[in-house]
C-alpha positions as CSV (number, residue, x, y, z in Angstrom):
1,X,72.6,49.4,-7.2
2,X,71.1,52.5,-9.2
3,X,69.6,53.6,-5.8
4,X,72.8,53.2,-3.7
5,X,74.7,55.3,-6.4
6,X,72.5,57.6,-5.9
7,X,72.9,57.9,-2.5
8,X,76.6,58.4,-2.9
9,X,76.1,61.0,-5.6
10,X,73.3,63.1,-3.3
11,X,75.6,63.1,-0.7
12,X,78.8,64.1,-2.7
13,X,76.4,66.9,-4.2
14,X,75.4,68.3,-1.0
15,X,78.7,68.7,0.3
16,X,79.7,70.0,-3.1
17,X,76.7,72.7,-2.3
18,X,77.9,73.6,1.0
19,X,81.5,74.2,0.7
20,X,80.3,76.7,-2.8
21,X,77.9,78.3,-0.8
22,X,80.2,79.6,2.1
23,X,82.7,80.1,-0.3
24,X,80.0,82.5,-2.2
25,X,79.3,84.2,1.2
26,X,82.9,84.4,2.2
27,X,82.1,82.4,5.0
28,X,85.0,79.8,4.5
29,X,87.4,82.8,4.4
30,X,86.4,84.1,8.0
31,X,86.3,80.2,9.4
32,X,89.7,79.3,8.3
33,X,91.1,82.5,9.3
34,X,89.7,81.6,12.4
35,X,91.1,77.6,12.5
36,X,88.4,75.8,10.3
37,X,89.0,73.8,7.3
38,X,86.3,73.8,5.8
39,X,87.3,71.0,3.0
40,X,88.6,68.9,5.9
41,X,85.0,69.3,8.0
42,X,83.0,68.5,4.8
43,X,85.1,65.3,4.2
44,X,84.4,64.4,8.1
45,X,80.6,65.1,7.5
46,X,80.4,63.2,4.7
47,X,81.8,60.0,6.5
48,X,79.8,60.6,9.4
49,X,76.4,61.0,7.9
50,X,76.9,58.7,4.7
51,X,79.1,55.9,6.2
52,X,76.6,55.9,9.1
53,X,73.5,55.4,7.2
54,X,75.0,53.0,4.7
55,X,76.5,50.8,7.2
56,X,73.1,50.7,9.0
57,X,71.4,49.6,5.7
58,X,73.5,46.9,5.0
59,X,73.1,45.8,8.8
60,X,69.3,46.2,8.7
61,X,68.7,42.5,7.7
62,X,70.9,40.8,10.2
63,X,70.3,43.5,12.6
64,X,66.2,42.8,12.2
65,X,67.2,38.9,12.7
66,X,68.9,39.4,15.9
67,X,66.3,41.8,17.5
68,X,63.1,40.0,16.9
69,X,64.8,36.8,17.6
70,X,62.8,35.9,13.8
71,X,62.7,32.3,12.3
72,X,63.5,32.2,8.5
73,X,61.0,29.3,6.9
74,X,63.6,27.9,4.7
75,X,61.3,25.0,4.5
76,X,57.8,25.5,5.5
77,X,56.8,23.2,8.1
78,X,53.2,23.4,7.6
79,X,50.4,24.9,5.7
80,X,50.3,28.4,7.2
81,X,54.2,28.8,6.8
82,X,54.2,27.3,3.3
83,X,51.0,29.9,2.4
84,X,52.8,32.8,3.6
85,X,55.7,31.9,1.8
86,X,53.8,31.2,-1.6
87,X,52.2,34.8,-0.8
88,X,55.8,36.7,-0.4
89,X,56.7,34.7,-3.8
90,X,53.3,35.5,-5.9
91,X,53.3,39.4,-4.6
92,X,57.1,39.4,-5.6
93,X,56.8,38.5,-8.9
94,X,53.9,40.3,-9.9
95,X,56.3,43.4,-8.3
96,X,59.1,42.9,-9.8
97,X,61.7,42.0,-7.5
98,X,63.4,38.9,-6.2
99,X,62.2,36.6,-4.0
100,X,62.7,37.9,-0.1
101,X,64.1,35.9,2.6
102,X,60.4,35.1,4.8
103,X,60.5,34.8,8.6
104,X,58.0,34.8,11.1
105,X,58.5,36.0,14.8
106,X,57.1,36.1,18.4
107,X,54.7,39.3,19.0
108,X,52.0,41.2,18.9
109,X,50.2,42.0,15.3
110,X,52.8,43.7,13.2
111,X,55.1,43.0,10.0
112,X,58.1,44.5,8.0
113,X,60.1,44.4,5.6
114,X,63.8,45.2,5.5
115,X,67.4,44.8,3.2
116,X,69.7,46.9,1.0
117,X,68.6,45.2,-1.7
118,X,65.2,45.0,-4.2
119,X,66.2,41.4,-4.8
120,X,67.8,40.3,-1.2
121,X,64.8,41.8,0.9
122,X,63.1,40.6,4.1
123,X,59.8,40.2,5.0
124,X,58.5,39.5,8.3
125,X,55.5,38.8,9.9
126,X,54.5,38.2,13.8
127,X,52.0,35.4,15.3
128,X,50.0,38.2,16.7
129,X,49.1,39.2,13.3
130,X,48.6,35.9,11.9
131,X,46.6,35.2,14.8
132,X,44.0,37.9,14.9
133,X,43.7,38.1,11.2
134,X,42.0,36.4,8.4
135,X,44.2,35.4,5.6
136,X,43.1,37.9,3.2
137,X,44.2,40.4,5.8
138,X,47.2,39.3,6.0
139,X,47.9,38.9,2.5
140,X,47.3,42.6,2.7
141,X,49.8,43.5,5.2
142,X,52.0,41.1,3.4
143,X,50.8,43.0,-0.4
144,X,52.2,46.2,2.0
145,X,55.6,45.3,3.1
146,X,56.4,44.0,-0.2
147,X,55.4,47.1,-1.9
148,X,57.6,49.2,0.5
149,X,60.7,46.9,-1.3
150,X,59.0,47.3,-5.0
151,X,59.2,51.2,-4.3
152,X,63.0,51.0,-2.9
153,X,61.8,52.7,0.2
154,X,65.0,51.3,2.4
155,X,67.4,52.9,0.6
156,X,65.1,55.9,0.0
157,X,65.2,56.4,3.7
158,X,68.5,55.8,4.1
159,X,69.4,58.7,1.9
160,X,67.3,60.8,3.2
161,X,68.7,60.2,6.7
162,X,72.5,60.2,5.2
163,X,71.7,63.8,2.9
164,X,70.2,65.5,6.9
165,X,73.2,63.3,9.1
166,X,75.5,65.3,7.0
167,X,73.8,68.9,7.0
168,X,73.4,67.9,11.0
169,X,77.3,67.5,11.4
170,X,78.4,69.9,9.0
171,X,76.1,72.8,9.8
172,X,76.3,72.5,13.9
173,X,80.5,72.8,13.4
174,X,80.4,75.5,11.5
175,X,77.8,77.4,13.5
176,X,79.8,76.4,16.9
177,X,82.9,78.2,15.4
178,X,81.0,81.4,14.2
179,X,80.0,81.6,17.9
180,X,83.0,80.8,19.4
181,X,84.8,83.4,17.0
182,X,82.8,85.7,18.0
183,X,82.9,85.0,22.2
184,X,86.8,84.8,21.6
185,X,86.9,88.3,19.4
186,X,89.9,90.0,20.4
187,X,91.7,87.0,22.1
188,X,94.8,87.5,21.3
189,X,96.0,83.7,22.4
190,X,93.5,81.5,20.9
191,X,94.9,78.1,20.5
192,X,92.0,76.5,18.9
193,X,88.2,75.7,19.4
194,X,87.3,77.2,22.8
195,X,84.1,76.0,25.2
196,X,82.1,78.2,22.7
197,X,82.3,75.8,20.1
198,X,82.0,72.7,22.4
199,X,78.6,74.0,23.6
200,X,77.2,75.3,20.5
201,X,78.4,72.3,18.2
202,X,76.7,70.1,20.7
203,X,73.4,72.0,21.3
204,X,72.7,72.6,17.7
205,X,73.1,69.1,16.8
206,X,70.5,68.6,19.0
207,X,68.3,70.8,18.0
208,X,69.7,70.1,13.9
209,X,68.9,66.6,14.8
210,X,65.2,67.1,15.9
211,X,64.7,69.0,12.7
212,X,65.8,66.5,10.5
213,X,63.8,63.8,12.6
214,X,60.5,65.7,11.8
215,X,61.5,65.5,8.1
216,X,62.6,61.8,7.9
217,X,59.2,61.5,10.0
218,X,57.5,63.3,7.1
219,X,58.8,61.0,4.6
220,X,58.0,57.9,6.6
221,X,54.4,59.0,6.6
222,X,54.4,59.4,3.1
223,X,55.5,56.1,2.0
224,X,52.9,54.0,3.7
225,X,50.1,55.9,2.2
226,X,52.0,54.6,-1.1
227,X,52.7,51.0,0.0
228,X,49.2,51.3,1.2
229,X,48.3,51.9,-2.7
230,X,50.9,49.6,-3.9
231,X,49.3,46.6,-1.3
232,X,45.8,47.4,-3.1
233,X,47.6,47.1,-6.5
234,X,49.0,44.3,-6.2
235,X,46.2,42.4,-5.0
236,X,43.7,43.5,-7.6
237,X,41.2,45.6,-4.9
238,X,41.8,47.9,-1.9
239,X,38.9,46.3,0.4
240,X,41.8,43.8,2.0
241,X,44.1,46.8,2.7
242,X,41.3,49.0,4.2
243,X,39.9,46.1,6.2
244,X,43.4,44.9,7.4
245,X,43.8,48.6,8.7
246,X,40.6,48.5,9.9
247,X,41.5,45.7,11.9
248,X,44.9,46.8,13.1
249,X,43.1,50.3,14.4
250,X,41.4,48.0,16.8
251,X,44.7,45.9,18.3
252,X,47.6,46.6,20.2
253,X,50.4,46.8,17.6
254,X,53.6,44.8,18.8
255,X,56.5,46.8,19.4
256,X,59.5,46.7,17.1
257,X,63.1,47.5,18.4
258,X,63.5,51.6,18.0
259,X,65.6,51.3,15.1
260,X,63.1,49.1,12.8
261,X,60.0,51.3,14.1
262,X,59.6,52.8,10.8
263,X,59.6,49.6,9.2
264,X,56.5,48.1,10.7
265,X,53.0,48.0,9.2
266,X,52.4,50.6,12.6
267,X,54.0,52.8,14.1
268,X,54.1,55.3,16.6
269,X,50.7,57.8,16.1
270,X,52.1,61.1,17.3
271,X,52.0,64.1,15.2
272,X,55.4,65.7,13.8
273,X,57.6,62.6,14.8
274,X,55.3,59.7,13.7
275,X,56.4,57.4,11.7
276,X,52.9,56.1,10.7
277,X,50.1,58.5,9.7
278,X,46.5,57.7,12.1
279,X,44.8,54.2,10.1
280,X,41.9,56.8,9.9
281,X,43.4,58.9,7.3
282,X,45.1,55.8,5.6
283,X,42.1,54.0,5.2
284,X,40.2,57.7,3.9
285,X,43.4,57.6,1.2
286,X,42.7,54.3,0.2
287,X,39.0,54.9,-0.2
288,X,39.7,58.2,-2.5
289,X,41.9,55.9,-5.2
């Protein structure tokens, strides 16, 4: 709960540092003389990226059910399900949190771990990794995911996302009226917003909206080198971890849906959008601890 107030409060504060700031340039004046309301736009930004963000945290459980068609083990129905499940349990308590809901489904080698909640988590892993991994590597992976729920990184990401959803929104409005302000100049029977501002609103939000991909990207990175280091921690030594990665570098890592990508134990390897850094230099951090 402290993290989701949070998340209400940075969101509240950045709109609270965007409407002073115009108001310190004289921004807002020329905008509203122009047809902008500048309380009313902050209002609609803050709805848009917040309530977009939280609603897709609280969805992320039953959303990750439904896409990976995943089987809860309620009760284990043999050894490997009921050794998973004692894993999930030991890591959680030695973590801190409460126990997660545990599900296995169909895929190649991957895992992740989802929820709004420390203590009414997820975690997840696929018969591909159970399948081309020894059990100290999975309880690795497994040490990982439940690290990323220790360390709150749902929410984390989720107010991240809301904080740049809201500059995204606010800043491409406010930017599409200065331009079409200044295309209208002298128009003596403006009405309202003119193609100007339909154009620009909608091509800066694009471009707004790669930016703040590369920085939620950044973060993403960031957080598995520490789950990485929380996975090690929790299981006494970092060997497992490294060798897990070690072995992942070497399969095909199952697809996730495009909205859980960042959850996974791998990701996508590209360079300013990936949510994973290369197993190389995760492996190199782990070795340096």
């Amino acid at each position: 709960m402290k993290r989701i107030l949070l998340l209400v409060l940075t969101n509240l504060a950045v709109m609270a540092v965007l409407l002073i700031t115009t108001r310190i340039l004289g921004v807002d004046r020329f905008l509203t003389e122009n047809g902008l309301n500048l309380t009313a736009l902050a209002v609609f930004s803050l709805v848009i990226g917040f309530g977009g963000a939280f609603i897709s945290l609280l969805l992320s459980k039953p959303m990750a059910k439904w896409s990976t068609g995943l089987v809860i083990i309620n009760q284990p129905r043999n050894a490997d399900e009921a050794w998973i499940v004692e894993t999930v349990r030991r890591f959680a308590e030695k973590a801190g949190i409460g126990m997660p809901e545990v599900g296995i489904y169909e895929g190649e080698p991957n895992a992740f771990a989802t929820g709004a909640f420390r203590d009414n988590a997820l975690v997840a892993v696929s018969t591909g990794l159970l399948q081309n991994m020894t059990r100290e590597e999975v309880e690795a992976v497994i040490g990982h995911e439940v690290a990323h729920i220790a360390n709150g990184d749902m929410v984390t990401m989720t107010l991240i996302q809301g904080v740049l959803n809201t500059f995204v929104v606010f800043l491409s409005r406010v930017i599409g009226y200065v331009v079409d302000s200044f295309l209208r100049r002298g128009d003596s029977e403006q009405s309202g917003p003119g193609i100007g501002y339909l154009v620009t609103s909608i091509v800066m939000e694009i471009v707004l909206g790669f930016l703040a991909a590369i920085i939620v990207a950044w973060f993403s990175r960031q957080r598995e080198f520490r789950a990485d280091a929380g996975a090690a921690m929790l299981m006494g030594r970092k060997q497992p971890m490294i060798n897990a990665l070690a072995r992942l570098g070497g399969l095909q890592p199952g697809a996730l849906p495009q909205g859980m990508q960042a959850l996974g134990i791998t990701g996508t390897f590209g360079k300013l959008f990936a949510t994973h850094p290369p197993i190389e230099e995760r492996i190199a951090a782990l070795q340096a601890l």
